[in-house]
N, C-alpha and C positions, 0 to 999 in steps of 0.2 A: 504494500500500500504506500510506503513512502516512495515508491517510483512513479504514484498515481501522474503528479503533477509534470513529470519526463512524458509520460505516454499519453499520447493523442485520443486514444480510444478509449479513454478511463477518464476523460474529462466531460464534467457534468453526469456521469454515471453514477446509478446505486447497483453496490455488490452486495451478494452473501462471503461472508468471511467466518470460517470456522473450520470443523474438521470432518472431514467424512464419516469418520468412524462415530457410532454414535454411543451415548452414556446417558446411565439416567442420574437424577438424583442424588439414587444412593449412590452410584459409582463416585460422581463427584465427591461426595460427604465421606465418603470412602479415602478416597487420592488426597483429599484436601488431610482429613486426619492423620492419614500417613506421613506427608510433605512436612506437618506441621509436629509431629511426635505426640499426637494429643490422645488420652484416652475419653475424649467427650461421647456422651453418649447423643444418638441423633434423636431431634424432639418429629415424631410425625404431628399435623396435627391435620383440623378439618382440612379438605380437598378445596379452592376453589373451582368455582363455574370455569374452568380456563382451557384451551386445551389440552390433553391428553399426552399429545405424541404428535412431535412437528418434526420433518425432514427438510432441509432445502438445497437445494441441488448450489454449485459452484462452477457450472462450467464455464458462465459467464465469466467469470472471475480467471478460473484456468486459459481461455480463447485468450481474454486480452493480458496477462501479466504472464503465460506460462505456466506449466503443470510445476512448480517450484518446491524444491524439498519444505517439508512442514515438520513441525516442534509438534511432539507427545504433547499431548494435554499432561501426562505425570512429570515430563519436565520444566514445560511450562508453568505449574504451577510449584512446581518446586523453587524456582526460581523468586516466581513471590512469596514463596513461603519463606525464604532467607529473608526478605525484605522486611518481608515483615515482623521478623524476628529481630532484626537488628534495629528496626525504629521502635520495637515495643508492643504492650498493649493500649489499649484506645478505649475511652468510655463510649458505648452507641450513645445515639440522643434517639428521646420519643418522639413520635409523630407529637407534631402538637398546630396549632391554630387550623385542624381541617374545618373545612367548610360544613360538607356535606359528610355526613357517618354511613349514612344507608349504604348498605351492602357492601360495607367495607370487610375486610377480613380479618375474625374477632384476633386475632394476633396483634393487629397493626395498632390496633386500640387498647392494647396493655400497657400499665405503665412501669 
């Protein structure tokens, strides 16, 4: 992607960018636990209305920058997972001044 701005055919273009191989979730929750040495335990909670299972194709992306070698998602994130280890931990902040609540997701609304 940072050759977008070199290449003629990638200007004013939207790509998918990601990885073919697919993961769900847990794999992530998985990889990310690993990356990070963590024994947290994963919270499930309710489902939203959202989709399911999305695939999106890159050949768009392959035609114009090249079938180009690609980063593991497990190194990839390993990478920030040093990062983030050597900047620390981080307080989250709550959601706060939303507008509208309806059909929010009771998670988002915890404080």
């Amino acid at each position: 992607m940072a050759k977008a701005p070199e290449i003629t055919a990638a200007h004013n273009e939207i790509f998918n960018v990601g990885n073919d191989e697919h993961y769900s979730l847990n794999d992530l929750s998985e990889i990310v636990k690993n990356a990070m040495s963590s024994d947290a335990q994963v919270r499930h909670v309710e489902s939203r209305n959202e989709v399911k299972v999305a695939y999106c194709s890159h050949d768009k992306f392959k035609k114009v920058f090249g079938d180009s070698s690609e980063t593991k998602l497990e190194d990839a994130i390993a990478i920030m997972a040093k990062w983030v280890q050597a900047r620390g931990p981080m307080q989250s902040s709550s959601f706060s001044d939303i507008e509208i609540e309806e059909n929010l997701p009771p998670l988002w609304l915890e404080k």
